[in-house]
PAZABA-977675 format. One record per residue: residue in three letters; residue number from 0; x, y, z of N, C-alpha, C, O, CB in turn. Coordinates in Angstrom, 2 decimals, padded with zeros to 5 digits. Atoms other than C-alpha are relative to their C-alpha. Last residue first. Glycine has a CB too. Layout:
+------+-----+---------+---------+---------+---------+---------+---------+---------+---------+---------+---------+---------+---------+---------+---------+---------+
: type : seq :    n_c1 :    n_c2 :    n_c3 :   ca_c1 :   ca_c2 :   ca_c3 :    c_c1 :    c_c2 :    c_c3 :    o_c1 :    o_c2 :    o_c3 :   cb_c1 :   cb_c2 :   cb_c3 :
+------+-----+---------+---------+---------+---------+---------+---------+---------+---------+---------+---------+---------+---------+---------+---------+---------+
:  ALA : NUM :       X :       Y :       Z :       X :       Y :       Z :       X :       Y :       Z :       X :       Y :       Z :       X :       Y :       Z :
...
+------+-----+---------+---------+---------+---------+---------+---------+---------+---------+---------+---------+---------+---------+---------+---------+---------+
***
This chain:
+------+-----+---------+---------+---------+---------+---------+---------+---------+---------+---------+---------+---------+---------+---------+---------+---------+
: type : seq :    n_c1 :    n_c2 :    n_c3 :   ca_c1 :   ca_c2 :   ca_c3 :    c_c1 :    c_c2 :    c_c3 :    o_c1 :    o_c2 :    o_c3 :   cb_c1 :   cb_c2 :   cb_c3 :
+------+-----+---------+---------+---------+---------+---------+---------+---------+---------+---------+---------+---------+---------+---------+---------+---------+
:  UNK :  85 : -000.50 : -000.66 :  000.40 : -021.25 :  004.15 : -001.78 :  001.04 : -000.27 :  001.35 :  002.08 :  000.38 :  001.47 : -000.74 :  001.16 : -000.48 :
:  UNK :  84 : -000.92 : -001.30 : -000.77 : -023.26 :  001.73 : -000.97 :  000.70 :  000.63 : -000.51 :  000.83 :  000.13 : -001.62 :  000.81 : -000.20 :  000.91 :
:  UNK :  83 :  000.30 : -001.51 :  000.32 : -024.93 : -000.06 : -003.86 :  000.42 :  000.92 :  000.72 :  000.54 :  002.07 :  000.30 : -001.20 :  000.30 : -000.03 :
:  UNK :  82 : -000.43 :  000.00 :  001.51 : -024.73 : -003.90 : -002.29 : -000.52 :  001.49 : -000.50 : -001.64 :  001.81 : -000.09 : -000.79 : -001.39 : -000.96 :
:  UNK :  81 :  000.92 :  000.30 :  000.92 : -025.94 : -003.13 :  001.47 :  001.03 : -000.01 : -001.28 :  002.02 :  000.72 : -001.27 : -001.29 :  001.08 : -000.01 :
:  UNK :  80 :  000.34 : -001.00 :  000.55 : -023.17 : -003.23 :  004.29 : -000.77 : -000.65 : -000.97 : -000.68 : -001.86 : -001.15 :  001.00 :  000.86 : -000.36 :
:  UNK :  79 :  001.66 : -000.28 :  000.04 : -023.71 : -006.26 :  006.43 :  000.18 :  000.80 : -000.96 : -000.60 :  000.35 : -001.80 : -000.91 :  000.66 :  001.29 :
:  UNK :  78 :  000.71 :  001.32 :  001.50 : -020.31 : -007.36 :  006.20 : -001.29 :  000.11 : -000.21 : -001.88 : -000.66 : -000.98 :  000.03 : -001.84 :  000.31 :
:  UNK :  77 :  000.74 : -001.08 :  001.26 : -019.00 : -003.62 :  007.85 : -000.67 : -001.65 : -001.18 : -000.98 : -001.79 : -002.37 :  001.89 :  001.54 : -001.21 :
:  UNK :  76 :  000.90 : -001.18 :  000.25 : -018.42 : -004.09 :  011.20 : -000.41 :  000.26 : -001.01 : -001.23 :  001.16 : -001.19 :  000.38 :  001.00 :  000.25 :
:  UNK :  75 :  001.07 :  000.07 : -001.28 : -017.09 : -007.63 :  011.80 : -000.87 :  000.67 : -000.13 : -002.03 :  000.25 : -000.11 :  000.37 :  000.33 :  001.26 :
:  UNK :  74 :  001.22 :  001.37 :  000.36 : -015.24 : -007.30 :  008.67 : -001.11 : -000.12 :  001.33 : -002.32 :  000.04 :  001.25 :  000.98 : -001.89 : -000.13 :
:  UNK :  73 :  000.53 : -000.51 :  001.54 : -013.45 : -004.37 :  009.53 : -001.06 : -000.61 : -000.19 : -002.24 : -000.26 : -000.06 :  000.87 : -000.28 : -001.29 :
:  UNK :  72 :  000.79 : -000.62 : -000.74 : -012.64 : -006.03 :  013.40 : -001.06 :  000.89 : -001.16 : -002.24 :  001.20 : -000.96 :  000.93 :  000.87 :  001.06 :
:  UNK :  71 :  000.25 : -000.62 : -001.19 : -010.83 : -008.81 :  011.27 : -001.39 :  000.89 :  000.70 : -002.54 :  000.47 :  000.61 :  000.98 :  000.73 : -000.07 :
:  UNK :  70 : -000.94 :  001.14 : -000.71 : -010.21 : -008.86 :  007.47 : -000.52 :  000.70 :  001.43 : -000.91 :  001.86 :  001.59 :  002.05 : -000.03 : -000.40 :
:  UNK :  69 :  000.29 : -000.49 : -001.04 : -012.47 : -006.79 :  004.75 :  000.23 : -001.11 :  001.25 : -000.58 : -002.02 :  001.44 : -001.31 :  000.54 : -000.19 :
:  UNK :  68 : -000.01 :  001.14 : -001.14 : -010.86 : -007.81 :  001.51 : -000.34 :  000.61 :  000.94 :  000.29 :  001.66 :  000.93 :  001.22 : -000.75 :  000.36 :
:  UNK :  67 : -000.77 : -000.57 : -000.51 : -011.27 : -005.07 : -001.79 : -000.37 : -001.20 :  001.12 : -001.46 : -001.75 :  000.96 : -000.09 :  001.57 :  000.09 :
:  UNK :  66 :  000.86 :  000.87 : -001.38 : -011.83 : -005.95 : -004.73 :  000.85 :  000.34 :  000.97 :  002.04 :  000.60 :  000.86 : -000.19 : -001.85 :  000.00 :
:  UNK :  65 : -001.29 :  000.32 : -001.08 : -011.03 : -003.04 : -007.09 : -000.86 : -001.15 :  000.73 : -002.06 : -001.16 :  000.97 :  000.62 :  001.52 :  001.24 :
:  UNK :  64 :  000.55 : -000.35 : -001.81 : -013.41 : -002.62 : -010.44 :  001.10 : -000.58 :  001.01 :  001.91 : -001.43 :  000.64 : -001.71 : -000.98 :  000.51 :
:  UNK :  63 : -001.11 : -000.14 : -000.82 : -012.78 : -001.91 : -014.15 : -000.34 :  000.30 :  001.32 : -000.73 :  001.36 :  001.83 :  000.86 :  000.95 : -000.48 :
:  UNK :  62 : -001.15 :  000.98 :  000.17 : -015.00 : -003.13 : -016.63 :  000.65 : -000.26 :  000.97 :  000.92 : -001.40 :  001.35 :  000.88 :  000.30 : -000.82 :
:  UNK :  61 :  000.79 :  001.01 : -000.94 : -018.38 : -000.72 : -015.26 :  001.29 : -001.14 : -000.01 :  001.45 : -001.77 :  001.04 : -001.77 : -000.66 : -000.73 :
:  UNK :  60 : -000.20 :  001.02 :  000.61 : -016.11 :  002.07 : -016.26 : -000.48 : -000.98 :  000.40 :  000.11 : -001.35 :  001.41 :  000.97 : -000.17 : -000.16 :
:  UNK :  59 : -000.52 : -000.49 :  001.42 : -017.25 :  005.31 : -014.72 :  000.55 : -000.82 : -001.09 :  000.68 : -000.28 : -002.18 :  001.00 :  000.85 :  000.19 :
:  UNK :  58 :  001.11 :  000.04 :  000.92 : -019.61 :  003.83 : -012.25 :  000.60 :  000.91 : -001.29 : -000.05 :  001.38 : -002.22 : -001.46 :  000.62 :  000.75 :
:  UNK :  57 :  000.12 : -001.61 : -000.02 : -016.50 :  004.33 : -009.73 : -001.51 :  000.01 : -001.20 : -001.80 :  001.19 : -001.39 :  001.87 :  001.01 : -000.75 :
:  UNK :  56 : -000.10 : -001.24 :  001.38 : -016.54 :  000.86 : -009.20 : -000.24 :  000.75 :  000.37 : -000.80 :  000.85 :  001.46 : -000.69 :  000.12 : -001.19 :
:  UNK :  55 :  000.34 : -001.54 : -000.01 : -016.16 : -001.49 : -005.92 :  000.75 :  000.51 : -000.93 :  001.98 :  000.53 : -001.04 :  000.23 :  000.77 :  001.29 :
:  UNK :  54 : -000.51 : -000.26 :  001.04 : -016.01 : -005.47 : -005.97 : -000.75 :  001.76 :  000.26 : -001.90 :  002.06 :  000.58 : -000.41 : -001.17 : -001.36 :
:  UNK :  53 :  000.79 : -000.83 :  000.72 : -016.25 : -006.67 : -002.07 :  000.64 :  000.57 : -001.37 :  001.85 :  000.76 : -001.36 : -000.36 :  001.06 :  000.91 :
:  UNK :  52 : -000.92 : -000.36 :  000.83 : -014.57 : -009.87 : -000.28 : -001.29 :  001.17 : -000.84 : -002.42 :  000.77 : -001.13 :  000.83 : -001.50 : -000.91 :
:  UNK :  51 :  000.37 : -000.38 :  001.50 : -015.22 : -010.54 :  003.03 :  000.91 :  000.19 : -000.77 :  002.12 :  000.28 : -000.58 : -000.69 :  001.05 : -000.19 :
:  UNK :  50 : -000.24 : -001.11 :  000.33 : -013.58 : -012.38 :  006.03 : -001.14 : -000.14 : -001.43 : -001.61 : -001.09 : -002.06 :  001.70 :  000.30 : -000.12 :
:  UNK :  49 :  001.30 : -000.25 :  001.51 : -014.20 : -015.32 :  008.26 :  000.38 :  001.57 : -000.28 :  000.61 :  002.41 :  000.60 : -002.28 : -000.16 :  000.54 :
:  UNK :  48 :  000.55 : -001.47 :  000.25 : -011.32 : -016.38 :  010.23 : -000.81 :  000.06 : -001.07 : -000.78 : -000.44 : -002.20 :  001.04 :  001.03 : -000.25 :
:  UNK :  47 :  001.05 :  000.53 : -001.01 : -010.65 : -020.61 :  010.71 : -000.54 :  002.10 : -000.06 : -001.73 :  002.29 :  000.23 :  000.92 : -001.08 :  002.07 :
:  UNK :  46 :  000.18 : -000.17 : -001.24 : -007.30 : -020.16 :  010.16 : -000.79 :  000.29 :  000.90 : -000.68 :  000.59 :  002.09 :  000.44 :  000.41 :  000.17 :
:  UNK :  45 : -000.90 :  001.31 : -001.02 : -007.15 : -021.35 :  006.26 :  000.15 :  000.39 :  001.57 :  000.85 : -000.59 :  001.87 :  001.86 : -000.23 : -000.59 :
:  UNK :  44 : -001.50 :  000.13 :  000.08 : -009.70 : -018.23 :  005.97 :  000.69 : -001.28 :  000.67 :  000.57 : -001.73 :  001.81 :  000.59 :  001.22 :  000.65 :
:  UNK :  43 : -000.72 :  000.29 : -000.65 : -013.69 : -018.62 :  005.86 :  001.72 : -000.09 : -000.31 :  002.07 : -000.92 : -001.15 : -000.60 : -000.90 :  000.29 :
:  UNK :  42 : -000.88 :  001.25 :  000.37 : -015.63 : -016.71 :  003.24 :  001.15 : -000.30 :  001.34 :  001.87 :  000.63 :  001.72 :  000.92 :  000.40 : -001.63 :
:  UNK :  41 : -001.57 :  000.20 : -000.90 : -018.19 : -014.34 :  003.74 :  000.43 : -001.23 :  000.13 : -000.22 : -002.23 :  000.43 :  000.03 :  000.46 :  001.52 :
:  UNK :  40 :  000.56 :  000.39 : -001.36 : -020.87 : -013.99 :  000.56 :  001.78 : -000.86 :  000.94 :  002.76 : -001.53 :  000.62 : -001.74 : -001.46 : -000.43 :
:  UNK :  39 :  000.13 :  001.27 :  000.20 : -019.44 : -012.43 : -002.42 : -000.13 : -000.19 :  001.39 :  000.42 :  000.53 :  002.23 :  001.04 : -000.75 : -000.79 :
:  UNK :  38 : -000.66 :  000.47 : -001.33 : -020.52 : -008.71 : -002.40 :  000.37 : -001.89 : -000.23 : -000.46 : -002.50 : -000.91 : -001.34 :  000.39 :  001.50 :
:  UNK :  37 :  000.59 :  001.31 : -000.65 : -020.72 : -006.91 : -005.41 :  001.08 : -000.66 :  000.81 :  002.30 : -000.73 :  000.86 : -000.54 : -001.07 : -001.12 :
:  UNK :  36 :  000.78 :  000.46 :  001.78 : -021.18 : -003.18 : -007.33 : -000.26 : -001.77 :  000.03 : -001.09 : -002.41 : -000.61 :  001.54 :  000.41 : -001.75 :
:  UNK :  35 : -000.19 :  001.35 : -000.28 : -019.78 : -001.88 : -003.88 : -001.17 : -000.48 : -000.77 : -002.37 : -000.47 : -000.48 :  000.06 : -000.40 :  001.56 :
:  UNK :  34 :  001.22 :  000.53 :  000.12 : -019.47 :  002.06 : -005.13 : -000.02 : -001.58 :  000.20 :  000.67 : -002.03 : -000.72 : -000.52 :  000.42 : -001.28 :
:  UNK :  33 :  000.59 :  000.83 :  000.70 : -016.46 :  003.94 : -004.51 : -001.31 : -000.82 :  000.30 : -001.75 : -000.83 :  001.45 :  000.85 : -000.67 : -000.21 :
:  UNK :  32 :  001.94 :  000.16 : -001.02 : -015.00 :  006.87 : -003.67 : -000.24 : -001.22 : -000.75 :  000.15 : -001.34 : -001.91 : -001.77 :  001.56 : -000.38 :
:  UNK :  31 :  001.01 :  000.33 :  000.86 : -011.22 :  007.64 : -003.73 : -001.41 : -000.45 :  000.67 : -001.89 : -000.59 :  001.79 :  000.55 : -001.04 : -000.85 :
:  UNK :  30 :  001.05 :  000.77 : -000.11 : -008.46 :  009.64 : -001.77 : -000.70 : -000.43 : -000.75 : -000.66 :  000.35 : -001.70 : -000.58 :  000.29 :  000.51 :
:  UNK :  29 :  000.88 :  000.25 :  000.92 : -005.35 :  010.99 : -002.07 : -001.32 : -000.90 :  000.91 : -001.33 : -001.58 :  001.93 :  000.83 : -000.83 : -001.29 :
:  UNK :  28 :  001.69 :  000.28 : -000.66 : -002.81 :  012.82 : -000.08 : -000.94 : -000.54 : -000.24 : -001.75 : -000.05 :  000.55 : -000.69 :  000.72 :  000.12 :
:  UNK :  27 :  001.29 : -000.33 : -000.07 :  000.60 :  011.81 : -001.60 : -000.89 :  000.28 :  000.48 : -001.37 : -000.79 :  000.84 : -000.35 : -000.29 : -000.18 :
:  UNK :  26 : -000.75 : -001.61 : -000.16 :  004.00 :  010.80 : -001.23 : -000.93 :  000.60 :  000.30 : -000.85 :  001.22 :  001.36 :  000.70 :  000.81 : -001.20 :
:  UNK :  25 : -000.41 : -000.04 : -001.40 :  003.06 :  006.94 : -000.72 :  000.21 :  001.32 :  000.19 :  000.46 :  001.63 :  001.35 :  001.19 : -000.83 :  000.40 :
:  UNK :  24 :  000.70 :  000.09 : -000.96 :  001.16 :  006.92 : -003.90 :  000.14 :  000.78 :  001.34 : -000.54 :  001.67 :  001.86 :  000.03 : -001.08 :  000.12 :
:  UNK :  23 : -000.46 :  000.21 : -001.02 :  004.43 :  007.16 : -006.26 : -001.40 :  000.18 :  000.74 : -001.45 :  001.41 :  000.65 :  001.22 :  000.82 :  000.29 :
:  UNK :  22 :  000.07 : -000.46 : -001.06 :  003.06 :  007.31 : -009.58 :  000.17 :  000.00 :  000.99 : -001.00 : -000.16 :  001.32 : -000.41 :  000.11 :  000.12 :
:  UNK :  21 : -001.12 : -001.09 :  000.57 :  003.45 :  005.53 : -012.96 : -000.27 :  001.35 :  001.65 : -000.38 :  002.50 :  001.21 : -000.71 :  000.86 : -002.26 :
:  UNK :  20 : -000.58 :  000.06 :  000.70 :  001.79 :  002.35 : -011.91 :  001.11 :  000.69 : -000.90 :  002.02 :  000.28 : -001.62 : -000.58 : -000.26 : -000.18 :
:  UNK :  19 : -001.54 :  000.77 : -001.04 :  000.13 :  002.94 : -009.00 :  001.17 : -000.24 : -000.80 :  002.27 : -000.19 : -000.24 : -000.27 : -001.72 :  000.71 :
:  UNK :  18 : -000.82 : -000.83 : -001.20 : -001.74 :  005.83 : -010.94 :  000.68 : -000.97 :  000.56 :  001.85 : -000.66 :  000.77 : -000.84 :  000.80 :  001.16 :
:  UNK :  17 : -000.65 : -001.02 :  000.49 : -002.99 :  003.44 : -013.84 :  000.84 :  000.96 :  001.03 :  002.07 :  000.92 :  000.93 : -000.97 :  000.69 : -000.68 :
:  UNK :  16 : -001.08 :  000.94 :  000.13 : -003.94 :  000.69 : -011.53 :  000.73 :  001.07 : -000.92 :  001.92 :  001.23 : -000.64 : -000.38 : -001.63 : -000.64 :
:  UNK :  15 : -001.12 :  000.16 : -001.40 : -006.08 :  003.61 : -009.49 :  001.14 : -000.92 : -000.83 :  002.28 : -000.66 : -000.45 : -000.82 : -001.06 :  001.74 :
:  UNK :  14 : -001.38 : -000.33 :  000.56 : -007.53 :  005.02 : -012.84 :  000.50 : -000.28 :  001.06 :  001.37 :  000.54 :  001.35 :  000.40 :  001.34 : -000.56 :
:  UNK :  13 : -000.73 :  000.28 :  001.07 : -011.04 :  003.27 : -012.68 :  001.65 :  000.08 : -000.63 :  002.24 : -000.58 : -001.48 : -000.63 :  000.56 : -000.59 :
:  UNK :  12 : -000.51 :  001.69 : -000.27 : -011.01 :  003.53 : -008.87 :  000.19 : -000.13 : -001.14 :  001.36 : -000.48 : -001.31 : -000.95 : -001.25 :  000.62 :
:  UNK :  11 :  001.45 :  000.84 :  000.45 : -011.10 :  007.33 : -009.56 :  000.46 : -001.39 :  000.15 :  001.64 : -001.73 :  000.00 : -000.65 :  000.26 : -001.74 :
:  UNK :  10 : -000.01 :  000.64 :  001.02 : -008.13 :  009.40 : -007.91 : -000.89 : -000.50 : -000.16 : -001.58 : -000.42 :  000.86 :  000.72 : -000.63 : -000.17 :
:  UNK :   9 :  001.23 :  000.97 :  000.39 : -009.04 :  012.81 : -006.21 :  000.27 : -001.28 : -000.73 : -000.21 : -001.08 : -001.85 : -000.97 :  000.72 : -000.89 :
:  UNK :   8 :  000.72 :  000.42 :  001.54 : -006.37 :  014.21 : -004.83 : -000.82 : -000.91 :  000.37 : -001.01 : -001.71 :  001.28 :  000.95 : -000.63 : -001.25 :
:  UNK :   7 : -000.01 :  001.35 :  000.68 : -006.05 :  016.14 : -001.46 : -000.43 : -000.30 : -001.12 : -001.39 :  000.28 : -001.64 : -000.53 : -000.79 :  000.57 :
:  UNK :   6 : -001.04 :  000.58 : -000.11 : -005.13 :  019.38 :  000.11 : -000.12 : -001.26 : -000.39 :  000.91 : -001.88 : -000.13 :  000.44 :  000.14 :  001.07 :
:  UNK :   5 : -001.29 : -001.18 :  000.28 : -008.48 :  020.29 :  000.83 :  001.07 : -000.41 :  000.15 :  001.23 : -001.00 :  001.22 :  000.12 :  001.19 :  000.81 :
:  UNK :   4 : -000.84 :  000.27 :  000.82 : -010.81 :  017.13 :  000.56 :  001.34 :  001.58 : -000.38 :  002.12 :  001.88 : -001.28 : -001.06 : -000.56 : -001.25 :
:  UNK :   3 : -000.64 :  001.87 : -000.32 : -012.29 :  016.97 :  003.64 :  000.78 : -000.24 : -001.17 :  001.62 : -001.14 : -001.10 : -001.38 : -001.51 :  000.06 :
:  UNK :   2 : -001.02 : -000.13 : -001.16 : -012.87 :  021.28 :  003.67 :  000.58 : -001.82 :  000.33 :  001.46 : -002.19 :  001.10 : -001.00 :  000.86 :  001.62 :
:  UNK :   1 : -000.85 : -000.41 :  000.24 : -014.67 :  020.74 :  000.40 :  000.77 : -000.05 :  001.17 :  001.67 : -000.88 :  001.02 : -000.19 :  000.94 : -000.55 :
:  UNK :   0 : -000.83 :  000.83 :  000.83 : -016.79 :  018.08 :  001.38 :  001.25 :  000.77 : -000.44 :  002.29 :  000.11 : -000.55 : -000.78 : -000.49 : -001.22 :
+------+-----+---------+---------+---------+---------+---------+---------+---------+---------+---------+---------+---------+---------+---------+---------+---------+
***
């Protein structure tokens, strides 16, 4: 883990709207971890595409979670994942 994160920050999903917000991103190395706290079952797109939608915390603020959309070849591969993944 150390050698995957050398040269990179750590942000927490709790403080990601905080960091986009006073922080340039794009300059950056960063990475985050998160936890898929819930899945809403796959939803069809006006074009007939089925995609997910997942809520992922850092278990440091249960309040504050990212959803994140899994579109395409993503979705294909990962709508199975279990609720609690990391």
């Amino acid at each position: 883990m150390d050698r995957k994160m050398a040269n990179r920050k750590l942000i927490r999903l709790s403080q990601l709207k905080n960091k986009l917000a006073t922080e340039n991103l794009e300059e950056i190395d960063w990475v985050t971890f998160g936890v898929i706290v819930k899945k809403v079952t796959p939803q069809s797109a006006s074009n007939g595409r089925t995609f997910s939608i997942w809520r992922l915390n850092d278990l440091r603020d249960l309040n504050e979670c990212v959803s994140l959309f899994l579109f395409g070849e993503v979705h294909k591969e990962h709508w199975k994942t279990d609720q609690g993944t990391v």
